[in-house]
PQR file of N, CA, C, O and H, with PARSE charges and radii, in Angstrom:
ATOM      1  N   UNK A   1       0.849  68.898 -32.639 -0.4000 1.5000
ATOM      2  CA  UNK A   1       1.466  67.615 -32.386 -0.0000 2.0000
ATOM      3  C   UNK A   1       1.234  67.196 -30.939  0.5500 1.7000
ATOM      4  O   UNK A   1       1.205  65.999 -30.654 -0.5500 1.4000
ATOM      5  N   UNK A   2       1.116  67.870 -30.282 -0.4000 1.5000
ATOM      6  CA  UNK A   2       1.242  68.040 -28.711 -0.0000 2.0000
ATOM      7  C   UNK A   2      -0.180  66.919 -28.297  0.5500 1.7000
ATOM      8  O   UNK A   2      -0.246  65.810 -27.768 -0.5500 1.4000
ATOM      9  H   UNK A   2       1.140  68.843 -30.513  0.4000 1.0000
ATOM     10  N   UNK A   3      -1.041  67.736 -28.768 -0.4000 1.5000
ATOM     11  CA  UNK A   3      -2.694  66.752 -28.508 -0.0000 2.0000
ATOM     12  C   UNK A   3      -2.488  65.707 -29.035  0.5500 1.7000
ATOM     13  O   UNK A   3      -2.411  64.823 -28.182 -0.5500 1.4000
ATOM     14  H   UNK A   3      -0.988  68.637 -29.198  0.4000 1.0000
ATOM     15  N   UNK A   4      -2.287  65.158 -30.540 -0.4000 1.5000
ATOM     16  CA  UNK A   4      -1.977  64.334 -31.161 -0.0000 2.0000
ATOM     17  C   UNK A   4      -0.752  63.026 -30.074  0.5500 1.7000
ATOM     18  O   UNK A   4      -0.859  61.813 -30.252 -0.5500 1.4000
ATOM     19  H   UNK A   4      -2.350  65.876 -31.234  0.4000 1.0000
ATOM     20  N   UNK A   5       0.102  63.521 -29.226 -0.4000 1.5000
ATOM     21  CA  UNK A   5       0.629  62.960 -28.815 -0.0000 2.0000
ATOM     22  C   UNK A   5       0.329  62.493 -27.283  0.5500 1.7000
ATOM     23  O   UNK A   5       0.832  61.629 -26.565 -0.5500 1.4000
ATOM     24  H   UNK A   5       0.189  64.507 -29.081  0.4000 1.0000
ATOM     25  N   UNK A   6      -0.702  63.435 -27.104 -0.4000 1.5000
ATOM     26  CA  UNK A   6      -1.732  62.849 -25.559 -0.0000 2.0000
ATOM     27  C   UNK A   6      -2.481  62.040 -26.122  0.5500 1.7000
ATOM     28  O   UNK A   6      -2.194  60.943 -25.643 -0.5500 1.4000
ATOM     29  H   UNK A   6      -1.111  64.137 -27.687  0.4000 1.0000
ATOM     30  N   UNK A   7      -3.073  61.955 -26.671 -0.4000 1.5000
ATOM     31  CA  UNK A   7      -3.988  61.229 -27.141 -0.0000 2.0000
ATOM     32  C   UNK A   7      -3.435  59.562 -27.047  0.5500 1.7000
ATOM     33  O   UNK A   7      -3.974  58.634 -26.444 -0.5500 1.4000
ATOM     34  H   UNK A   7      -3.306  62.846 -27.060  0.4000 1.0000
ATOM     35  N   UNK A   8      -1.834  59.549 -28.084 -0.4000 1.5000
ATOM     36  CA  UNK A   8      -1.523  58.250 -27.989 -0.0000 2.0000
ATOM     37  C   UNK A   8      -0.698  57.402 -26.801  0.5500 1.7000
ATOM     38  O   UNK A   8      -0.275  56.248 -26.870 -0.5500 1.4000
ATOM     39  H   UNK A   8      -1.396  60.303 -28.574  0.4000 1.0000
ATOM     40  N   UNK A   9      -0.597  58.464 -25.559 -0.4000 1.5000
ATOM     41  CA  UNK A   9      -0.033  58.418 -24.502 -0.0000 2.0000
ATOM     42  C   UNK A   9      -1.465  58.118 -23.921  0.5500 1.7000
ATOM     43  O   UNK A   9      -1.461  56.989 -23.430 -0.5500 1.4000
ATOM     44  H   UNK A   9      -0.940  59.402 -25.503  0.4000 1.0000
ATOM     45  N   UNK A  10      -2.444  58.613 -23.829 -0.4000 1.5000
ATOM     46  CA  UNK A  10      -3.764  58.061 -23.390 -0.0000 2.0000
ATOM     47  C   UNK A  10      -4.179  56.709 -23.898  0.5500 1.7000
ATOM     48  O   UNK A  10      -4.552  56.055 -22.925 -0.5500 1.4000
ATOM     49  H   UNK A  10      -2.448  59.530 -24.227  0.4000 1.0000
ATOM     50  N   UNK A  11      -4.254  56.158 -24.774 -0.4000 1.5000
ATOM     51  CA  UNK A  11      -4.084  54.964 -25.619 -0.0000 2.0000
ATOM     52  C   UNK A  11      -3.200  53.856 -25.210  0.5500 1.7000
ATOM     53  O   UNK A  11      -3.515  52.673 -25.084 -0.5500 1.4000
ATOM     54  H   UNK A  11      -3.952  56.690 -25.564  0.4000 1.0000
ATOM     55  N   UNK A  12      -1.937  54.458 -25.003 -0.4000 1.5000
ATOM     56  CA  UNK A  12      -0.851  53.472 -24.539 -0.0000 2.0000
ATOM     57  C   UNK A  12      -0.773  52.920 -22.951  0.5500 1.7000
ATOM     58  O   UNK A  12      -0.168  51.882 -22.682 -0.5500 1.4000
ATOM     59  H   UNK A  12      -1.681  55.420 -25.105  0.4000 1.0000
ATOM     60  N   UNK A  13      -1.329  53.582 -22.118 -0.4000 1.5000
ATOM     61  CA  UNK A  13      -2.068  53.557 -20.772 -0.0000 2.0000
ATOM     62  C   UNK A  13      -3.087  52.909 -20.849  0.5500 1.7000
ATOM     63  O   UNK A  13      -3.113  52.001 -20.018 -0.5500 1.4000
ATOM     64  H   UNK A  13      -1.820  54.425 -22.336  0.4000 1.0000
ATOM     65  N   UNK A  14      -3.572  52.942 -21.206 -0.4000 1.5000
ATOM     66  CA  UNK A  14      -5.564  52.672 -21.666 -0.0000 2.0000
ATOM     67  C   UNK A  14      -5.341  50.729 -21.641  0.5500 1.7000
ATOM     68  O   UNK A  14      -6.157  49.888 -21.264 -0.5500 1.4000
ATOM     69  H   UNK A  14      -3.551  53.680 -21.881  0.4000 1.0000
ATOM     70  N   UNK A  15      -3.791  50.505 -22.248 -0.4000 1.5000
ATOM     71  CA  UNK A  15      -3.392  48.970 -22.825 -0.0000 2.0000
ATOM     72  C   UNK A  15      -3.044  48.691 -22.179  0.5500 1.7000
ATOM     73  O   UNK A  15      -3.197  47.474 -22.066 -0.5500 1.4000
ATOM     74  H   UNK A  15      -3.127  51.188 -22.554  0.4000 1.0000
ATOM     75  N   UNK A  16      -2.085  49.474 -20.857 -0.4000 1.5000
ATOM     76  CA  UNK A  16      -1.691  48.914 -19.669 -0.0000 2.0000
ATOM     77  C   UNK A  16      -0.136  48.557 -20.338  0.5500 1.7000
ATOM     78  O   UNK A  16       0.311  47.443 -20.065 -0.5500 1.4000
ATOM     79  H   UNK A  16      -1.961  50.462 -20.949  0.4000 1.0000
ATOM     80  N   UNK A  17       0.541  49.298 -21.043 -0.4000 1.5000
ATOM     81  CA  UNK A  17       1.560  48.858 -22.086 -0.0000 2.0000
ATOM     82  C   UNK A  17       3.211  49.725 -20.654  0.5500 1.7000
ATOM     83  O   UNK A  17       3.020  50.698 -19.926 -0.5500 1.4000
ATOM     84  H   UNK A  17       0.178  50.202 -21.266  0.4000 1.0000
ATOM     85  N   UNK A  18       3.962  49.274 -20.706 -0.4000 1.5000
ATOM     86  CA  UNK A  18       4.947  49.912 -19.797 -0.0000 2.0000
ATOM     87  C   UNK A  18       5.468  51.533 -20.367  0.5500 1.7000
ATOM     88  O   UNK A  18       5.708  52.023 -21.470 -0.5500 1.4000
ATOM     89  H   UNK A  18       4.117  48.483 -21.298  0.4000 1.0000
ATOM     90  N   UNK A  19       5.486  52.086 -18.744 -0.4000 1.5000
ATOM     91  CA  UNK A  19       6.189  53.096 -19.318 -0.0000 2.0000
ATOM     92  C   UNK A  19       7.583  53.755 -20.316  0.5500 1.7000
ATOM     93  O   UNK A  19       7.707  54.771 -21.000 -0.5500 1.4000
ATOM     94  H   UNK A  19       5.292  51.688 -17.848  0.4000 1.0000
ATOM     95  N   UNK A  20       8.437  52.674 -20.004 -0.4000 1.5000
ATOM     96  CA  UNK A  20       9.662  52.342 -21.117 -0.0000 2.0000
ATOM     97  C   UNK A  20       9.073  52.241 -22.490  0.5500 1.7000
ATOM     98  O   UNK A  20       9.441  53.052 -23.341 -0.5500 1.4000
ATOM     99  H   UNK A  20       8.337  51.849 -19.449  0.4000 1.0000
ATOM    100  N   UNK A  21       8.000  51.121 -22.846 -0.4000 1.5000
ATOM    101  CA  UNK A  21       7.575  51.052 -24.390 -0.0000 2.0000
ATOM    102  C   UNK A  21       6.923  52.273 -24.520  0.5500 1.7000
ATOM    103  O   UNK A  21       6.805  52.454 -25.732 -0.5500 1.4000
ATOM    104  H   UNK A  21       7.702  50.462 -22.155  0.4000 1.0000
ATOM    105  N   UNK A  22       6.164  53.734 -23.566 -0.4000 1.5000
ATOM    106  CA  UNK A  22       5.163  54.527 -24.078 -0.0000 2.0000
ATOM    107  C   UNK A  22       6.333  55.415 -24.632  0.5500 1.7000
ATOM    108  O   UNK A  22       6.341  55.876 -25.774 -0.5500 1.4000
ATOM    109  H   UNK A  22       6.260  53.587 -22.582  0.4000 1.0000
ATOM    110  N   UNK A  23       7.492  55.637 -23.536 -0.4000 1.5000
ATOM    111  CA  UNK A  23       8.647  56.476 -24.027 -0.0000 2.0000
ATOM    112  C   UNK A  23       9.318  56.138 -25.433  0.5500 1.7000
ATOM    113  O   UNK A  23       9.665  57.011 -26.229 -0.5500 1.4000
ATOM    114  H   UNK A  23       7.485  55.263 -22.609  0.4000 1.0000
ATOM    115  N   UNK A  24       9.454  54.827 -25.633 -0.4000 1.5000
ATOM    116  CA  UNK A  24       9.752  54.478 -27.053 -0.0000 2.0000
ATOM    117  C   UNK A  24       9.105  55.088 -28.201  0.5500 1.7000
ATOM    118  O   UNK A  24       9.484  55.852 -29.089 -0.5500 1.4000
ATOM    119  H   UNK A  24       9.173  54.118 -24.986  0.4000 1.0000
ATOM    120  N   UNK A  25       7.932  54.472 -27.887 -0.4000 1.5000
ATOM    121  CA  UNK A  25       6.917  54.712 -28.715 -0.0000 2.0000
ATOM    122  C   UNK A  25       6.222  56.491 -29.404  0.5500 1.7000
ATOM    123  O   UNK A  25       5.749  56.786 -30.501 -0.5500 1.4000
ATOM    124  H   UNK A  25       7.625  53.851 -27.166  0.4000 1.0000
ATOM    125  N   UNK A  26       6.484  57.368 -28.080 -0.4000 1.5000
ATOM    126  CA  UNK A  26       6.036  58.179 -28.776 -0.0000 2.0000
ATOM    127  C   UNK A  26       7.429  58.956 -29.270  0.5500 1.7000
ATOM    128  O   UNK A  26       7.215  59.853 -30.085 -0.5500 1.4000
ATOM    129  H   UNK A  26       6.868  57.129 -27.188  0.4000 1.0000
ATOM    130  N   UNK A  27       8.942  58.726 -28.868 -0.4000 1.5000
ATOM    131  CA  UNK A  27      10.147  58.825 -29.226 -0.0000 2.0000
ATOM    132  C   UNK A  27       9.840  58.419 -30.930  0.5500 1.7000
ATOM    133  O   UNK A  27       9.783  59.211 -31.871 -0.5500 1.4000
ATOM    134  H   UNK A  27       9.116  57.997 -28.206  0.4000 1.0000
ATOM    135  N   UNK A  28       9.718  57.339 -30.950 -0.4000 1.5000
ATOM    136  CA  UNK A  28       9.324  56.709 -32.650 -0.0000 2.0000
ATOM    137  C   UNK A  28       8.167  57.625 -32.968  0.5500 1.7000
ATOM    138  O   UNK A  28       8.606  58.141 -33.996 -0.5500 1.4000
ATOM    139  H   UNK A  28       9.765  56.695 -30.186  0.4000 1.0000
ATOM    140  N   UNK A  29       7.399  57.980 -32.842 -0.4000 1.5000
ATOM    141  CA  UNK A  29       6.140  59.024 -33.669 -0.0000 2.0000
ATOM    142  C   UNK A  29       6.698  60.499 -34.101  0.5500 1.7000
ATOM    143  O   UNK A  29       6.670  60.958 -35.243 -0.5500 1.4000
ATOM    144  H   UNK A  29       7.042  57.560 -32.007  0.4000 1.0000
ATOM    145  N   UNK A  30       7.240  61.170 -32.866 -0.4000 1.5000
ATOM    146  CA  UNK A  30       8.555  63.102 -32.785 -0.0000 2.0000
ATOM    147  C   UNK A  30       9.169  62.187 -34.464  0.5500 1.7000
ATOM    148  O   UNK A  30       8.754  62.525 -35.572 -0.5500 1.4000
ATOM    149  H   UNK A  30       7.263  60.796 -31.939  0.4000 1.0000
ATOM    150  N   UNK A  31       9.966  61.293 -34.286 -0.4000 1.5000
ATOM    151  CA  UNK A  31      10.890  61.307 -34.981 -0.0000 2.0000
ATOM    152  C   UNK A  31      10.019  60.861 -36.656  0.5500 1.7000
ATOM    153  O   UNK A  31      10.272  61.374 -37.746 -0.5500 1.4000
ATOM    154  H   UNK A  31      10.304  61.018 -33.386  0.4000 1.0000
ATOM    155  N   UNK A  32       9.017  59.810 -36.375 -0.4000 1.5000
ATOM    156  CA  UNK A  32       8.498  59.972 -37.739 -0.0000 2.0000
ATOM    157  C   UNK A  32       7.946  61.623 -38.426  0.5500 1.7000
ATOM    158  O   UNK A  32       8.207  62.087 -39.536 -0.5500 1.4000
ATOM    159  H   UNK A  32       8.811  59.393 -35.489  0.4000 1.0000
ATOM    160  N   UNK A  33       7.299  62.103 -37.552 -0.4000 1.5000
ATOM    161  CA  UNK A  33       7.074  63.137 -37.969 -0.0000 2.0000
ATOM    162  C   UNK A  33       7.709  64.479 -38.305  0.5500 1.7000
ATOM    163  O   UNK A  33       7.200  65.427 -38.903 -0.5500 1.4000
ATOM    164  H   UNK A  33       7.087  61.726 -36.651  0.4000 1.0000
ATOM    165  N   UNK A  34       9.220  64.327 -37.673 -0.4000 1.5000
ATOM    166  CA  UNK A  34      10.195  65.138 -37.951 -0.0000 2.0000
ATOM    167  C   UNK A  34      10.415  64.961 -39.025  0.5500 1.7000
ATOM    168  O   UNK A  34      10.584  65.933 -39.760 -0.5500 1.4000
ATOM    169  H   UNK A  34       9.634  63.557 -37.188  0.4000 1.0000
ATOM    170  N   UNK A  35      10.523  63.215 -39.689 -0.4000 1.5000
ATOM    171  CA  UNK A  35      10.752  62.571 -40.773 -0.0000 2.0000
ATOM    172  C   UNK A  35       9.758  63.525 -41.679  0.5500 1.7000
ATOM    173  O   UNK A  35      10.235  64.601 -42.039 -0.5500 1.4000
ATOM    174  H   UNK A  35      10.386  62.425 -39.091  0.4000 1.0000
ATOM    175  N   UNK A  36       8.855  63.310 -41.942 -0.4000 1.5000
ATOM    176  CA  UNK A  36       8.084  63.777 -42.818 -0.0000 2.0000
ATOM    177  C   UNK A  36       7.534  65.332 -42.666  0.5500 1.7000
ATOM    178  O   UNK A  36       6.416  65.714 -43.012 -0.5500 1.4000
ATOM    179  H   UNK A  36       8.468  62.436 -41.649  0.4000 1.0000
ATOM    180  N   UNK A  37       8.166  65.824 -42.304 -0.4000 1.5000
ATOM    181  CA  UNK A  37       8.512  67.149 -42.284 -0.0000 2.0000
ATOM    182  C   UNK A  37       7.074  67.973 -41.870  0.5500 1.7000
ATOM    183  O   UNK A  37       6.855  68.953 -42.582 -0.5500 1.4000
ATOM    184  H   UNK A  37       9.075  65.513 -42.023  0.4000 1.0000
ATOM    185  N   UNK A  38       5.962  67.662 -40.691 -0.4000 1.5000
ATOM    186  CA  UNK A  38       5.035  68.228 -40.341 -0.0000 2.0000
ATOM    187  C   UNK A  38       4.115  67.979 -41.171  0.5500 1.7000
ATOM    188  O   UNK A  38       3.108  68.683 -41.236 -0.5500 1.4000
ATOM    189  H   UNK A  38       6.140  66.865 -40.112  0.4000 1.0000
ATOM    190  N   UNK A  39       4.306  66.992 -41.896 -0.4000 1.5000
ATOM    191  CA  UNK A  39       2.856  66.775 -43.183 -0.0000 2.0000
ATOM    192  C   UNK A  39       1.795  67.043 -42.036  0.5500 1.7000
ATOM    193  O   UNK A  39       2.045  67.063 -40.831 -0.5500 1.4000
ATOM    194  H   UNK A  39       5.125  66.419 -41.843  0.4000 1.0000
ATOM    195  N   UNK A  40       0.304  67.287 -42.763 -0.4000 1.5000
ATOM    196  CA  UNK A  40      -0.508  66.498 -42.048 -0.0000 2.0000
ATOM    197  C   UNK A  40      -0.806  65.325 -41.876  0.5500 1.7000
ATOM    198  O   UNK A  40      -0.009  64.406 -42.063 -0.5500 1.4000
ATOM    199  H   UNK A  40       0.100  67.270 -43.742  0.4000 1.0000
ATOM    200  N   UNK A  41      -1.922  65.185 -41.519 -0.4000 1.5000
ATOM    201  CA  UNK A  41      -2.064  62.990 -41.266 -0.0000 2.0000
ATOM    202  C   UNK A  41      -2.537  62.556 -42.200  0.5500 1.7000
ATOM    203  O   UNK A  41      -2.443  61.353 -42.443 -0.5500 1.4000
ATOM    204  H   UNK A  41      -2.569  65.931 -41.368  0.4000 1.0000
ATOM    205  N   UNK A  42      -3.219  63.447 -43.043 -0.4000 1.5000
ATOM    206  CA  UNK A  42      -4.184  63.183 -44.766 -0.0000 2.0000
ATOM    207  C   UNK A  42      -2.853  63.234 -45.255  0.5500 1.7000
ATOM    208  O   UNK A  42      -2.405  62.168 -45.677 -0.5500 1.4000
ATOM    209  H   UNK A  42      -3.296  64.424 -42.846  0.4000 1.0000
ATOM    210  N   UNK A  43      -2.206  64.117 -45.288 -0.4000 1.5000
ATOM    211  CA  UNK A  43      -0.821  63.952 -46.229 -0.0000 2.0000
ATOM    212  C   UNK A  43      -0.085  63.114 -46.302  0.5500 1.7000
ATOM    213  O   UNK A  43       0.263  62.632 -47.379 -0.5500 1.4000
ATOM    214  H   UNK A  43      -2.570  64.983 -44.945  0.4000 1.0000
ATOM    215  N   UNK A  44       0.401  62.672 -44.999 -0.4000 1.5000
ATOM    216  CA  UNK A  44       1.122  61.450 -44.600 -0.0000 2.0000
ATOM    217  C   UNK A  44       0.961  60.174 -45.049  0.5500 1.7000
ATOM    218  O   UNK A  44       1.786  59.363 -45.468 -0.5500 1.4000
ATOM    219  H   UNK A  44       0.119  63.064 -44.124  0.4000 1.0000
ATOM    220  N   UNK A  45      -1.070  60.066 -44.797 -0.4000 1.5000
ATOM    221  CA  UNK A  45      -1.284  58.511 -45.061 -0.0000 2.0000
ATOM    222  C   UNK A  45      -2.090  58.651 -46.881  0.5500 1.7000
ATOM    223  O   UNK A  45      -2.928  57.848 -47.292 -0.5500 1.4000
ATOM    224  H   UNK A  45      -1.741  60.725 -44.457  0.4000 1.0000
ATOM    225  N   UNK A  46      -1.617  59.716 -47.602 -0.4000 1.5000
ATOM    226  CA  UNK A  46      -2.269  59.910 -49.070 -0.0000 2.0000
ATOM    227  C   UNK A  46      -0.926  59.204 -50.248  0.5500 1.7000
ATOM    228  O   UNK A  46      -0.796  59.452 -51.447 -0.5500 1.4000
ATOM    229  H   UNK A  46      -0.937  60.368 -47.268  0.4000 1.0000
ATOM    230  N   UNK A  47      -0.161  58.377 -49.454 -0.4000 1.5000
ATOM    231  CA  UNK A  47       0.940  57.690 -50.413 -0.0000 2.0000
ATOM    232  C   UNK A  47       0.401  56.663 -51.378  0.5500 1.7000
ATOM    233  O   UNK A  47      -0.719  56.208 -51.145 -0.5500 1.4000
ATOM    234  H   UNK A  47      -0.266  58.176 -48.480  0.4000 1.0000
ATOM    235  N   UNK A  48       1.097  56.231 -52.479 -0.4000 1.5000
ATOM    236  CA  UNK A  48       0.105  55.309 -53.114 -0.0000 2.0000
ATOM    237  C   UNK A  48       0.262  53.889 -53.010  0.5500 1.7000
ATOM    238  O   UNK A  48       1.396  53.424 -53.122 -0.5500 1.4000
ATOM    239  H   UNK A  48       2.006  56.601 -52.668  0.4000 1.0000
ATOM    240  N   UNK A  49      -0.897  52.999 -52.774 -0.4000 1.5000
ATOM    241  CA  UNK A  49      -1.001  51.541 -52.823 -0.0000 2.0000
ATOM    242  C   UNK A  49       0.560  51.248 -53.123  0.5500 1.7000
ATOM    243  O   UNK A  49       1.252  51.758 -54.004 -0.5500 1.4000
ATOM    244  H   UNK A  49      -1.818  53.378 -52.682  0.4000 1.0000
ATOM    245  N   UNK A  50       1.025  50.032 -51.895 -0.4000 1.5000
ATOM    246  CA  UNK A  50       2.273  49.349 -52.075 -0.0000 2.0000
ATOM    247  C   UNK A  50       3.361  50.169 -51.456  0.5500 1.7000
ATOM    248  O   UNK A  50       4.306  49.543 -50.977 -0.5500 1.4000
ATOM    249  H   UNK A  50       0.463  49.618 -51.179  0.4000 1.0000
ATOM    250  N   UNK A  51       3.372  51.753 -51.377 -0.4000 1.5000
ATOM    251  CA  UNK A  51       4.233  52.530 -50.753 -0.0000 2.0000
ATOM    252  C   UNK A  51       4.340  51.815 -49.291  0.5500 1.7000
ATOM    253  O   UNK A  51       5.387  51.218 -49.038 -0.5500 1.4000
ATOM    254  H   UNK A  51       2.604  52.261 -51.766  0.4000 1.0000
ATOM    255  N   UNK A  52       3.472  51.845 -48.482 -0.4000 1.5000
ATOM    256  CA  UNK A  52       2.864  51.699 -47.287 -0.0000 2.0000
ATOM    257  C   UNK A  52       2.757  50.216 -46.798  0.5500 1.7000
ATOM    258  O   UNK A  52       3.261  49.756 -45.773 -0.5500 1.4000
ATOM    259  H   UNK A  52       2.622  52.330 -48.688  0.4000 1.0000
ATOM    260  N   UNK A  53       2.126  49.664 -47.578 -0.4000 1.5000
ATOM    261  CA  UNK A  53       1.677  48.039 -47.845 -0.0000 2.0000
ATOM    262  C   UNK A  53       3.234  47.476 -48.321  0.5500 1.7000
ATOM    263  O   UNK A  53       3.397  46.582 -47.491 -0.5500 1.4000
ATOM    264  H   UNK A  53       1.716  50.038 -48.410  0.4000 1.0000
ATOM    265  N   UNK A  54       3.753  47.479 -48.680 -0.4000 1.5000
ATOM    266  CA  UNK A  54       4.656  46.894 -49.123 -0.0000 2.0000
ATOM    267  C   UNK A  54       4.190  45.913 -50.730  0.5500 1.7000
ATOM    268  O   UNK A  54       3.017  45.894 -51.101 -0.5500 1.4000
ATOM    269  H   UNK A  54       3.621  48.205 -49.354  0.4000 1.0000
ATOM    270  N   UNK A  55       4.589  45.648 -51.012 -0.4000 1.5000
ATOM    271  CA  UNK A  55       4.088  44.806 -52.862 -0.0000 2.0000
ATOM    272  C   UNK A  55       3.575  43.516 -52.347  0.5500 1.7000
ATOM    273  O   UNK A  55       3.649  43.021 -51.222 -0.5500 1.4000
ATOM    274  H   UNK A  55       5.543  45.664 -50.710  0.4000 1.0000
ATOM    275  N   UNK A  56       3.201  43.223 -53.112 -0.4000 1.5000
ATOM    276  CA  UNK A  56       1.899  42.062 -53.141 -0.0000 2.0000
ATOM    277  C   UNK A  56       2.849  40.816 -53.441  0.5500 1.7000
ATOM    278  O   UNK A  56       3.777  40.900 -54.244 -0.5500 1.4000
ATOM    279  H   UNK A  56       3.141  43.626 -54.026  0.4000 1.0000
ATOM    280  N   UNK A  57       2.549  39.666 -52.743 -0.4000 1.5000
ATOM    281  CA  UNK A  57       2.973  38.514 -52.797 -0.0000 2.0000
ATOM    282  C   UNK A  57       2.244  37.656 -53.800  0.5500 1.7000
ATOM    283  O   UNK A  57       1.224  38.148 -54.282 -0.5500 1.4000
ATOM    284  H   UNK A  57       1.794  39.597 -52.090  0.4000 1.0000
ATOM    285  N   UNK A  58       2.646  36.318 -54.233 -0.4000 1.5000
ATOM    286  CA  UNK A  58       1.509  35.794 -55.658 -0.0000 2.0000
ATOM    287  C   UNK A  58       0.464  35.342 -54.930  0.5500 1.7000
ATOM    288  O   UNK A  58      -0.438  34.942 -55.666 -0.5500 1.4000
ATOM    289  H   UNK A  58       3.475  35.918 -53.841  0.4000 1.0000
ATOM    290  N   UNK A  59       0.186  35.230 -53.582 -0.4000 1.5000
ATOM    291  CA  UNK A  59      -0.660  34.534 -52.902 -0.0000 2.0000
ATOM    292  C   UNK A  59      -2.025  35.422 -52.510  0.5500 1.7000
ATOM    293  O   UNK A  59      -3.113  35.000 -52.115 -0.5500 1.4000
ATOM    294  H   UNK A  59       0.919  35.554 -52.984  0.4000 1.0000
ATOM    295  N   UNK A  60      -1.534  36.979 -52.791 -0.4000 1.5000
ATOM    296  CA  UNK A  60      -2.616  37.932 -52.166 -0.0000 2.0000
ATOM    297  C   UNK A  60      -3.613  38.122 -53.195  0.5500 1.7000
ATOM    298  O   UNK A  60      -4.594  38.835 -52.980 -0.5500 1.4000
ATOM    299  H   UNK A  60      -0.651  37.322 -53.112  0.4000 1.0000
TER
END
């Protein structure tokens, strides 16, 4: 998790984004991933169509 989380701390710098939002931000990622209990990232993002996306509007 550790690299995974330099990486988006490198990223969030990279945008010039404040240090308050990087602290948020990777605060929101610990906690998603606490959420989902160490999945991997294939695991995580292998949910099915609409889980993720939310349902389709009549317009899409």
């Amino acid at each position: 998790m550790s690299q995974f989380l330099d990486e988006v701390r490198t990223s969030i710098r990279h945008r010039g984004l404040a240090d308050p939002t990087e602290k948020t931000y990777i605060s929101w990622i610990k906690r998603y991933i606490l959420f989902q209990e160490y999945q991997s990232q294939d695991e995580m993002t292998s949910a099915p169509r609409g889980v993720i996306e939310g349902p389709r509007g009549p317009l899409d």
